[in-house]
Structures are given as C-alpha cells and as structure tokens.
C-alpha positions in Angstrom: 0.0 0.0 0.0 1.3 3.5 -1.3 2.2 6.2 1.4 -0.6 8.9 1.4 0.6 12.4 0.4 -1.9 14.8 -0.6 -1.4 18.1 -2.5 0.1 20.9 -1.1 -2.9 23.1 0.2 -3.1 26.6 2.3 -5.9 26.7 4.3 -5.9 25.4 7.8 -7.2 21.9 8.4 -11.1 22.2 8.5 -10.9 20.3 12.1 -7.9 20.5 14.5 -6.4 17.5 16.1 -4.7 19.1 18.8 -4.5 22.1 20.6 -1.2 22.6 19.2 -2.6 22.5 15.7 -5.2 25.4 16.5 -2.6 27.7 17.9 -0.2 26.7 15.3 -2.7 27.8 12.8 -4.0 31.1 15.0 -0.5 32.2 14.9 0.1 32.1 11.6 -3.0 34.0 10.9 -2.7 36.8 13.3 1.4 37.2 11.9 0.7 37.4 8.5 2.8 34.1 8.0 1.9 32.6 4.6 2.2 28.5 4.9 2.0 25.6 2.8 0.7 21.9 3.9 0.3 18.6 3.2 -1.4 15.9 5.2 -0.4 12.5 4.8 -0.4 9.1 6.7 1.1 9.0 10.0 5.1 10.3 9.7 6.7 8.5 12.7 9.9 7.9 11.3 12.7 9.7 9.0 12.0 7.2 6.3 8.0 7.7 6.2 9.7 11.9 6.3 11.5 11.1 3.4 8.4 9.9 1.5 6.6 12.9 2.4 9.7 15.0 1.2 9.4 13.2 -2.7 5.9 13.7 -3.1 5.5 17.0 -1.3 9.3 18.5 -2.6 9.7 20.0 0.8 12.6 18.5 2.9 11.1 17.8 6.6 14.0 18.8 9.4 14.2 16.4 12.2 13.4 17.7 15.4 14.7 16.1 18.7 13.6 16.6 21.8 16.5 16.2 25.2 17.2 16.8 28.8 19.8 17.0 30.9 20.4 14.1 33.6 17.6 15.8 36.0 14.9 16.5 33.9 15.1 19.9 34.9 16.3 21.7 31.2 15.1 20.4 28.1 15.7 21.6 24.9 13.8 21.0 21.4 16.3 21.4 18.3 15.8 21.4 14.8 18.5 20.4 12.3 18.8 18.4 9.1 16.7 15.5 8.7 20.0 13.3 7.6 22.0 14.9 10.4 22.9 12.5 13.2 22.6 13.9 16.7 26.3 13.2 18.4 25.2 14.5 22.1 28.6 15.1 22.9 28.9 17.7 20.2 25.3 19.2 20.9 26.2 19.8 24.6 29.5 21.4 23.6 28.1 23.4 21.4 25.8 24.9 24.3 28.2 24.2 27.2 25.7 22.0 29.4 26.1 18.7 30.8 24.7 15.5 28.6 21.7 15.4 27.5 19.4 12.4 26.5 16.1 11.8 25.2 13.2 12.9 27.1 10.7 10.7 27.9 7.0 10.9 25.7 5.2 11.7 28.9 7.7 15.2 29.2 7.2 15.4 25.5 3.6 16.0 25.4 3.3 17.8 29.0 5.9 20.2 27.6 5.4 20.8 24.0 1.9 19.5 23.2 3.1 16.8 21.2 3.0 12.9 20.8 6.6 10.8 19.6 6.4 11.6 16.0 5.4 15.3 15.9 7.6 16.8 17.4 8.2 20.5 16.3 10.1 23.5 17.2 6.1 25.1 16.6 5.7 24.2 20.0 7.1 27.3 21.3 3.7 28.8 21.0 2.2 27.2 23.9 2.3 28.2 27.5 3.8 24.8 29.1 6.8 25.0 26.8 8.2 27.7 28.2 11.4 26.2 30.2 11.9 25.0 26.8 15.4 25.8 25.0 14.9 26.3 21.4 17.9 25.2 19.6 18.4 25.0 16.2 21.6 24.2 13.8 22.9 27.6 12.1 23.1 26.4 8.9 19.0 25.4 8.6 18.5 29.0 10.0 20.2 30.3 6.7 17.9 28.2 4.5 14.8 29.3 2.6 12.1 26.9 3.5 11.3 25.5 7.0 9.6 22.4 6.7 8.5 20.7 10.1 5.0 19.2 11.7 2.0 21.2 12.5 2.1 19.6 15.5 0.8 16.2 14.1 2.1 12.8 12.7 -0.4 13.4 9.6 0.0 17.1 8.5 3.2 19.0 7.3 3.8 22.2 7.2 6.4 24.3 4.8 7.3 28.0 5.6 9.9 30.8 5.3 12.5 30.2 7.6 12.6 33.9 7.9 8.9 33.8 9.2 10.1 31.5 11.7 12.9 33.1 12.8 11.4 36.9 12.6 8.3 36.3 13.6 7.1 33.0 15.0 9.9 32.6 17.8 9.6 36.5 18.4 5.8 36.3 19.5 6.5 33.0 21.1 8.6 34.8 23.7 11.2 32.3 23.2 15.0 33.2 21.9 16.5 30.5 19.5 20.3 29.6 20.1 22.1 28.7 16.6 24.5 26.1 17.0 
C-alpha cells in the first residue's frame, strides 16, 4: 500500500487535532505568515519523512527533543533530517552537561506533542516555556522550513525567515544557533 501524500494546500485543516494545531494555525494567521501543507499518513519515522519529502518536494528537518540528567532543562532542536545527533557535540556546542532523550510523557506535557510530531512550533504554547529552542545555524540560513504542525499526519512548509522573525519573536522564546 502506497504512502498517502496529498497536494500541497493553504488553508488550515477544516478540524484541529490538537491544541497545538489550532494555535499553530491562530498564529500564523494573526502574523501574516503565509504557509504551505500537506497531510499524509502518519510520519513516525525519517524514512516515512522522506516519502513525504518526494511527493510533497519540501525537505522535513528532524526535530529532537533532550534533557539534561535531571529533567530539569530540556531543549527542542531542529536540524537536518540526515543529520545524526552526536550529544557530545550538541552539549559542547551549548556548554551543558549531557543530555538524553526525554521521555514521551515530558514530551507531550511540555510541548503538546505525541513521539512523532515533534516540532520547534511548539514554542507557541504556554507549558513549553522552560523550553530551549535550539536549532543548527546552517538550517536558520535556509529558505524553507519544513516541520510538523504539531501532528504525525500534517506537514507544514514555511519561510525560515517567518520562523525566525516572527514565529519565535511572538512566542517569547530566543532561539540559540549552533
């Protein structure tokens, strides 16, 4: 059975799944950020990503979400999806301890999302405010920002000067480059 990928589209989903996806969507509206979207089957892993990335011609970044040792800082960093994440040169490049994957339960009480949707879009909620947005520096210089909506089943692709200018801005969130 063929991977579902539909045309891009940009309107909103008629229905939210999450709260995530409304606010997502709110925000873009209310900052004037123009957006692009497919929906698709569920995109739990890189390889289902790079399906999506064929059919729709947008190239999904992988977005990883860490803590340190106590659970008390946690960061959410976007890079490239064929980028492997070497801890040891992430936590030197932010000069903190090591970090490891959070747990799914920390995932969706801190950034609204379930193991597969994870996005740096998050930063619009309330609860993800101890976050640490992170992203690599050279994804910050490209056009196109390409990530979840907040969902396994929707992808989003926008100006990664949007994000950066606007998005993160009204999220009241600062972005480290690394």
């Amino acid at each position: 059975m063929a991977f579902k990928v539909s045309g891009m589209m940009t309107a909103p989903p008629p229905e939210f799944s999450t709260r995530l996806q409304e606010k997502v969507y709110e925000a873009f509206a209310s900052l004037e950020i123009p957006f692009e979207r497919v929906d698709t089957d569920p995109g739990l892993t890189m390889e289902d990503c790079r399906l999506i990335d064929r059919e729709a011609g947008i190239r999904i970044v992988k977005t990883v979400f860490v803590c340190n040792r106590q659970q008390t800082e946690f960061y959410l960093y976007a890079t490239y999806d064929d980028k492997p994440f070497i801890t040891r040169e992430f936590c030197g490049a932010l000069g903190i301890p090591r970090v490891s994957f959070a747990s799914p339960e920390r995932l969706k009480a801190l950034t609204g999302v379930d193991v597969g949707a994870t996005t740096i879009l998050s930063a619009i909620l309330p609860e993800s405010a101890p976050v640490h947005l992170v992203m690599d520096k050279d994804l910050a210089g490209e056009e196109w920002f390409s990530c979840t909506d907040g969902t396994p089943t929707c992808f989003l692709k926008i100006r990664t000067r949007d994000l950066l200018e606007k998005f993160i801005p009204a999220s009241g969130h600062t972005l480290t480059l690394i």
